[in-house]
N, C-alpha and C positions, 0 to 999 in steps of 0.2 A: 504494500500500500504506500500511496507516496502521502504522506504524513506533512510533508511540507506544503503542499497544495491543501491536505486538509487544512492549516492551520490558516491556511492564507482565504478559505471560504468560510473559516470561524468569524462571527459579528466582530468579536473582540479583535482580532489582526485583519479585517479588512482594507485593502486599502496600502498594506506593508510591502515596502521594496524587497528585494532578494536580501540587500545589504539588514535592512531591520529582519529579517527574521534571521540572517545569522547570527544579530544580537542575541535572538531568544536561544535561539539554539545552543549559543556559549553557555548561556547560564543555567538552561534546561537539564531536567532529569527525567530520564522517559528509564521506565520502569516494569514489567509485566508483575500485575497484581493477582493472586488467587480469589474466586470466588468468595465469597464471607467476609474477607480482610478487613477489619476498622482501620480506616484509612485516617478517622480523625473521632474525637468525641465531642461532645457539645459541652464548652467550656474551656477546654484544652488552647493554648495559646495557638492563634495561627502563623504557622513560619513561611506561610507559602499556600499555591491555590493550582488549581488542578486543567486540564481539558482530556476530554477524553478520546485517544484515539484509534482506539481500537473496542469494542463491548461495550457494556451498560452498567452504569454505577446511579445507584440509590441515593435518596438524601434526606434521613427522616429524622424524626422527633420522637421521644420517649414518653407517655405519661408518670406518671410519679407510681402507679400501678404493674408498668414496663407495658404496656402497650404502645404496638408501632405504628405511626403516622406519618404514611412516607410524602415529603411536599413536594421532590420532582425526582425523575428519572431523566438522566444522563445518554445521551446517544450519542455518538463518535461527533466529534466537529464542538460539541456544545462545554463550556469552562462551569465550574462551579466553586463555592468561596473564596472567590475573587473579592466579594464586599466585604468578609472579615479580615483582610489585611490593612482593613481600616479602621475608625472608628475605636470600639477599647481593645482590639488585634483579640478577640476571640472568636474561635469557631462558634457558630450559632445552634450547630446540630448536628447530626452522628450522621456518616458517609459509609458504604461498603459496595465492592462491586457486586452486580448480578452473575457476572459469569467471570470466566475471566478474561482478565482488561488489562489493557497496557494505558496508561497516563502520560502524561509531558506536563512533569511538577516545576512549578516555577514559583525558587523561593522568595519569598518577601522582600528583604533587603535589597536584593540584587536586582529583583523588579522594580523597585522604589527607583534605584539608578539611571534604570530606564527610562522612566517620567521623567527624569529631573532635565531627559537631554532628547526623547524624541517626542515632538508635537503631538504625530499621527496617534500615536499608540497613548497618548494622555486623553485625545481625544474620543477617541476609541470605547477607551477604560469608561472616560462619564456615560456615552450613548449606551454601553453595557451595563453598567450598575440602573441605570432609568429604564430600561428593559426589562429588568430584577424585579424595582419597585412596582414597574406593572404590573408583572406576571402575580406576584404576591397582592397586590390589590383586587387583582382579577379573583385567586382563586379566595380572598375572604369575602368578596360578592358573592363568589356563588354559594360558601357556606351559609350567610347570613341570608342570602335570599331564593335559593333555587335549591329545589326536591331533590332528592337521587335521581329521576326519572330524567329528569333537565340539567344536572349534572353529566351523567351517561352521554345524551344525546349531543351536548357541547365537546365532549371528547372526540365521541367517533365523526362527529363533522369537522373537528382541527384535524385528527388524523387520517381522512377522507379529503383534507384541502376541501370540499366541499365538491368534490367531482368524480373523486376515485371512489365506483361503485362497491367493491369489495377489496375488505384492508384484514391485516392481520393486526392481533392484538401484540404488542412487544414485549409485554410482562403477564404473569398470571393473574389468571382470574383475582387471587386475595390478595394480589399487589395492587389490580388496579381498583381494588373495593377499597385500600388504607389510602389509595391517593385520592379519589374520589370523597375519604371522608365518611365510609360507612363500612357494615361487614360485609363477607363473604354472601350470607343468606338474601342479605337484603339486594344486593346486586346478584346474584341469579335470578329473584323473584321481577326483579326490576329489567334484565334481558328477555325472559318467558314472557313479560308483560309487551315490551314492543314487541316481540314477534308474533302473538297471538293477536296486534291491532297492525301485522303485515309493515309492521315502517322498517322494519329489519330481519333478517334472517341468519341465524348462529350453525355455524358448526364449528367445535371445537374452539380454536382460537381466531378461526376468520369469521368474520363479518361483512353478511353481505345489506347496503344499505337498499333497501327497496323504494322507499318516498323520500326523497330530498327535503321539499315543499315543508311536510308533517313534520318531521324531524329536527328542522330549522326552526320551527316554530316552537316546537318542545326546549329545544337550546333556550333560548331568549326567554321562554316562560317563567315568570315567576310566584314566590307561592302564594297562597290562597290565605287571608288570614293574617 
């Protein structure tokens, strides 16, 4: 895989000369991670921040009970705590890969360096971190205001782009129930439930979207009450 073109269609490096990304690459640690690895814990000092280039890495949240609440999943190309090498420099939440993954760690310090001497990549960092804050405003809308049902529906139309008829899901079933924000039980009953009103059709992990229209509308819907 050429790694270097991943990084260069990463939000965070878009836009970087050959010459900047042999920057990163000086300072970089690429790494092949096993399955399960705690890569960081929530709390723990951040010495650095991650992309992933190769598999899928988790990034959730603990209750005080140890129940897992995963807030996003990692796909090759995409960086993750990146925003705790700011602010009080702690990690905000526990990381592990899904499978195994190789990373391009980029410590702290040395990335500070970087800012201090290239524009692009200063600029970069802010449109990245503002993307963050979206993404996390987004998903406490949809807890404070949207069903499992319209929760569900606003996924598989992100990961549908809203065109691609039939998608596969990229994590399991109870992975994508703790991202979602609910259990396992509740999201099968909540799949059976579009497909028996035909706006979707399951088998196993793919998903075939049948009504565009209905399903859009479920996305956007909020709750009753």
């Amino acid at each position: 895989m050429n790694y270097r073109q991943l990084l260069k269609n990463s939000p965070l490096f878009a836009g970087l000369t050959d010459a900047n990304l042999d920057d990163l690459m000086d300072i970089a640690r690429i790494r092949e991670h096993p399955r399960g690895e705690l890569l960081f814990s929530e709390g723990e000092v951040a010495n650095g921040f991650f992309v992933v280039l190769d598999g899928k890495v988790k990034v959730y949240k603990l209750s005080p009970e140890g129940k897992e609440r995963i807030l996003h999943i990692i796909h090759p190309g995409g960086t993750f705590a990146e925003a705790a090498i700011f602010g009080n420099g702690l990690y905000p939440a526990y990381a592990e890969p899904l499978q195994v993954s190789k990373l391009f760690f980029l410590p702290k310090e040395e990335f500070y360096k970087l800012l201090m001497t290239n524009g692009r990549i200063s600029i970069n960092m802010i449109a990245g971190l503002s993307m963050f804050l979206r993404q996390f405003a987004s998903q406490i809308e949809d807890l404070t205001f949207k069903d499992v049902p319209s929760r569900l529906a606003r996924y598989l139309m992100e990961l549908s782009r809203g065109t691609k008829q039939t998608v596969e899901l990229p994590i399991s079933k109870s992975q994508l129930a703790s991202n979602l924000g609910t259990v396992s039980e509740t999201l099968s009953r909540t799949l059976r439930k579009l497909s028996e009103d035909d706006l979707i059709s399951v088998a196993g992990k793919k998903v075939e979207i049948l009504d565009f229209n209905r399903l859009g509308e479920l996305a956007e819907k909020c709750k009753e009450g």
